[in-house]
TIGU-395350 format. One record per residue: residue number from 1; residue in three letters; x, y, z of N, C-alpha, C, O in turn. Coordinates in steps of 0.02 Angstrom, whole numbers. Last residue first. Layout:
# residues N
- pake | kemar | n.x | n.y | n.z | ca.x | ca.y | ca.z | c.x | c.y | c.z | o.x | o.y | o.z
- NUM | ALA | X | Y | Z | X | Y | Z | X | Y | Z | X | Y | Z
...
# end
This chain:
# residues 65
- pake | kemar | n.x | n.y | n.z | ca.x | ca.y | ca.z | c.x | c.y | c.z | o.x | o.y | o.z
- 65 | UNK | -1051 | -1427 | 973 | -995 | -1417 | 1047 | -936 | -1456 | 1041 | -894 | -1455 | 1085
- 64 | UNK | -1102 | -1437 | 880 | -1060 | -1375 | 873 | -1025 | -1385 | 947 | -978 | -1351 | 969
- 63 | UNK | -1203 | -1552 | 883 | -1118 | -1545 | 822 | -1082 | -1494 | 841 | -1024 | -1496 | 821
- 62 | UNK | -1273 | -1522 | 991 | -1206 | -1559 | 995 | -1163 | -1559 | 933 | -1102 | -1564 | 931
- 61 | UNK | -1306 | -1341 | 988 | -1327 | -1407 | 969 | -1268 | -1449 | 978 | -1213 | -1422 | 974
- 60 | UNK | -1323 | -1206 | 1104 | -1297 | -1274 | 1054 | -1305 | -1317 | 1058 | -1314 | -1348 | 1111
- 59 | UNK | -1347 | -1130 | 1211 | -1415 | -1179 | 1172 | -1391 | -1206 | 1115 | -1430 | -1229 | 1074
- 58 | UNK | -1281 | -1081 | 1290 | -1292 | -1151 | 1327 | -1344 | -1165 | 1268 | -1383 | -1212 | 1277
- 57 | UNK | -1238 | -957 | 1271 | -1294 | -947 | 1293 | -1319 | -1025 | 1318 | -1366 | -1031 | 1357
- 56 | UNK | -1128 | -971 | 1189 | -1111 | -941 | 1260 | -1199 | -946 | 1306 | -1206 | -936 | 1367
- 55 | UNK | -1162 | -1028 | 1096 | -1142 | -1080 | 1145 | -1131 | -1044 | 1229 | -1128 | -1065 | 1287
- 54 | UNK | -1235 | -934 | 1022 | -1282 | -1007 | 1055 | -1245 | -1028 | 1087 | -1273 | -1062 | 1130
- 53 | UNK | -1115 | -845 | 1006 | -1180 | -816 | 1063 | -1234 | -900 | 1073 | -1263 | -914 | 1125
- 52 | UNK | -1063 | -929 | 909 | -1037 | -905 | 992 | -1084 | -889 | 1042 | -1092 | -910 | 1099
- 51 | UNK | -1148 | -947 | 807 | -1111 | -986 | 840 | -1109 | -976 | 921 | -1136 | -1002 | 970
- 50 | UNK | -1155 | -761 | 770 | -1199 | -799 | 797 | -1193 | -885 | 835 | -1228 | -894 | 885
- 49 | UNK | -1032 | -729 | 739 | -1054 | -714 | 799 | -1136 | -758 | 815 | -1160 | -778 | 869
- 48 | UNK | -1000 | -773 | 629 | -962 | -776 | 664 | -967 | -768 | 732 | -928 | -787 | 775
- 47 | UNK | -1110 | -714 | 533 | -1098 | -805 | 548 | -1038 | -815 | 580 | -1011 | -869 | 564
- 46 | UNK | -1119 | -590 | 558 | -1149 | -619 | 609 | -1131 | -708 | 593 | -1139 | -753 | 633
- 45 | UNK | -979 | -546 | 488 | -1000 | -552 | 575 | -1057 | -581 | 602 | -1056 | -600 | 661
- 44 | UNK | -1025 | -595 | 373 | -982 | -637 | 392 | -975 | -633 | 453 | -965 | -684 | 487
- 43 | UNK | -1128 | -505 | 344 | -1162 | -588 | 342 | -1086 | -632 | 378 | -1090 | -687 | 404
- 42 | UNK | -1065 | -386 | 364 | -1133 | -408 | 396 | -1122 | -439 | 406 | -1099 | -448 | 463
- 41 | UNK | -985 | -406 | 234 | -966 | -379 | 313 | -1022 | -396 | 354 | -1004 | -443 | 390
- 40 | UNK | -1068 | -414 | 131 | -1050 | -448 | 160 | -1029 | -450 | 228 | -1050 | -488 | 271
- 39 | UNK | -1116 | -278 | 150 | -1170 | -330 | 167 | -1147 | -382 | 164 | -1184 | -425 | 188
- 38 | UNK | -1005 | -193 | 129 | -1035 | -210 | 194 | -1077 | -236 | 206 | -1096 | -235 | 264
- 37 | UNK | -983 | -239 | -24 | -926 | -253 | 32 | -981 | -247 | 130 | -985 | -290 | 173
- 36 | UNK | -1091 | -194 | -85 | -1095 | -265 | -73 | -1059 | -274 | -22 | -1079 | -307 | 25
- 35 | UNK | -1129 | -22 | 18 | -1097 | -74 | -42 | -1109 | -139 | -33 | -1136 | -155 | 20
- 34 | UNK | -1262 | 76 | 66 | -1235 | 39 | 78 | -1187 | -1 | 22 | -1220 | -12 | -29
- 33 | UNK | -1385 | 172 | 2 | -1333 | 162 | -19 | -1258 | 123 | -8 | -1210 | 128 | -46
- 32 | UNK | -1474 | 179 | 101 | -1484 | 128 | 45 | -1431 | 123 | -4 | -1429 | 78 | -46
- 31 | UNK | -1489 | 148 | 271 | -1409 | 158 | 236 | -1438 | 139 | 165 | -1432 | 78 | 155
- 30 | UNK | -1581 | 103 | 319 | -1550 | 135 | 365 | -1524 | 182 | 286 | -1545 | 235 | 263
- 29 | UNK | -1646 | -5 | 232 | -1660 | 44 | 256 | -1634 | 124 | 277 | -1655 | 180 | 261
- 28 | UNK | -1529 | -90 | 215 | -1526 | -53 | 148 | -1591 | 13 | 185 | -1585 | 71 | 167
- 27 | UNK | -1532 | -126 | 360 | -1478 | -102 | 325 | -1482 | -61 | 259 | -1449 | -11 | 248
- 26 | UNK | -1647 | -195 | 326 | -1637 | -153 | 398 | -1579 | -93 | 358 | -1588 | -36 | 337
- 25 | UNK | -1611 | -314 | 278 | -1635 | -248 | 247 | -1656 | -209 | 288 | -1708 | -184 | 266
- 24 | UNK | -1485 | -359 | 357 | -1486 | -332 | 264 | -1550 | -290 | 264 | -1543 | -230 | 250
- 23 | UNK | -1564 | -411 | 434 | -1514 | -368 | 468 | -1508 | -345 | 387 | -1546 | -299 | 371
- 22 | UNK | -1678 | -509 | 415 | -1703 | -443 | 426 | -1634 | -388 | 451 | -1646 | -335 | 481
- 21 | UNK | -1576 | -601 | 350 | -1634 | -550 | 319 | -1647 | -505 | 347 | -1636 | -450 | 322
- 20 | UNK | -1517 | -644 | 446 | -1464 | -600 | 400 | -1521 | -549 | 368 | -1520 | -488 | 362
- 19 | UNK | -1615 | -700 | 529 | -1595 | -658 | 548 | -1535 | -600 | 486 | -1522 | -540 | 489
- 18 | UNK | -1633 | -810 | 431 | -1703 | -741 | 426 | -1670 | -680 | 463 | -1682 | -623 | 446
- 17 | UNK | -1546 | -867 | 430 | -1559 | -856 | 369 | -1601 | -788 | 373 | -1604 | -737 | 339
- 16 | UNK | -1508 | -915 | 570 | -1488 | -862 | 541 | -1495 | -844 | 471 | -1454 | -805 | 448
- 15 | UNK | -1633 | -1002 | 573 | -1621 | -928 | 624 | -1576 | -900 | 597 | -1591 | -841 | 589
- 14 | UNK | -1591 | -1094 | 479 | -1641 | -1059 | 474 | -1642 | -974 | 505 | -1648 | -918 | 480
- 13 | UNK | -1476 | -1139 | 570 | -1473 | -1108 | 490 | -1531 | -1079 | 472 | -1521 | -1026 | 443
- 12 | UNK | -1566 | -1199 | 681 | -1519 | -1140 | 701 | -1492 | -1091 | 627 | -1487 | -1030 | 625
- 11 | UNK | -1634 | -1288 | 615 | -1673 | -1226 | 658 | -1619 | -1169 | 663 | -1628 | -1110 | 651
- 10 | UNK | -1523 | -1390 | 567 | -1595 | -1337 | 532 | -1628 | -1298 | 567 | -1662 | -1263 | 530
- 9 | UNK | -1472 | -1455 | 682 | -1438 | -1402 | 658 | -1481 | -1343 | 603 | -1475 | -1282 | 599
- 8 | UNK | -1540 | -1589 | 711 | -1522 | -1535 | 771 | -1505 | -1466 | 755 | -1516 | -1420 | 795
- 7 | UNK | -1556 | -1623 | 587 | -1610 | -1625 | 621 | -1607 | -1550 | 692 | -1640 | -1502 | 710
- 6 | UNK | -1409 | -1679 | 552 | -1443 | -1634 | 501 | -1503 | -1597 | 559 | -1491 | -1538 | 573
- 5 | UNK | -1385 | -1766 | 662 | -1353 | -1670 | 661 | -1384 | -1630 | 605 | -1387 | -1569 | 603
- 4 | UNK | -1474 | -1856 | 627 | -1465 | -1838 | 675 | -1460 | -1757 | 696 | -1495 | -1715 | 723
- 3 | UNK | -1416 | -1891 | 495 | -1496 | -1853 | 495 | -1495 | -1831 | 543 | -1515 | -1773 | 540
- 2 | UNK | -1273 | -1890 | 424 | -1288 | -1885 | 486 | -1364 | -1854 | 504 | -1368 | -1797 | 527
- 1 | UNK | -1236 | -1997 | 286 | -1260 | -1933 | 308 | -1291 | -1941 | 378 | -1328 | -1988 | 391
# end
């Protein structure tokens, strides 16, 4: 096991743990009738977009470059 990339990469899973949080219930705010289907929808754009935006932003970690 790589402690290294483990070490470099827990801040950024974190950031998006809390970020899905506060976007879900933002969401059941907004919308409380929202479905599972678009809270997945959520969670899969932002773990698709969040990646990108750290690298486009230069603050990836070396496992992800």
């Amino acid at each position: 096991m790589d402690w290294d990339a483990i070490r470099q990469l827990l801040p950024h899973y974190l950031a998006l743990i809390v970020i899905l949080t506060v976007l879900l219930t933002g969401l059941q705010l907004v919308w409380p009738g929202a479905s599972i289907w678009v809270q997945i929808g959520v969670a899969v754009l932002l773990g698709l977009a969040y990646p990108t935006a750290v690298r486009y932003f230069g603050l990836a970690p070396d496992p992800w470059e």
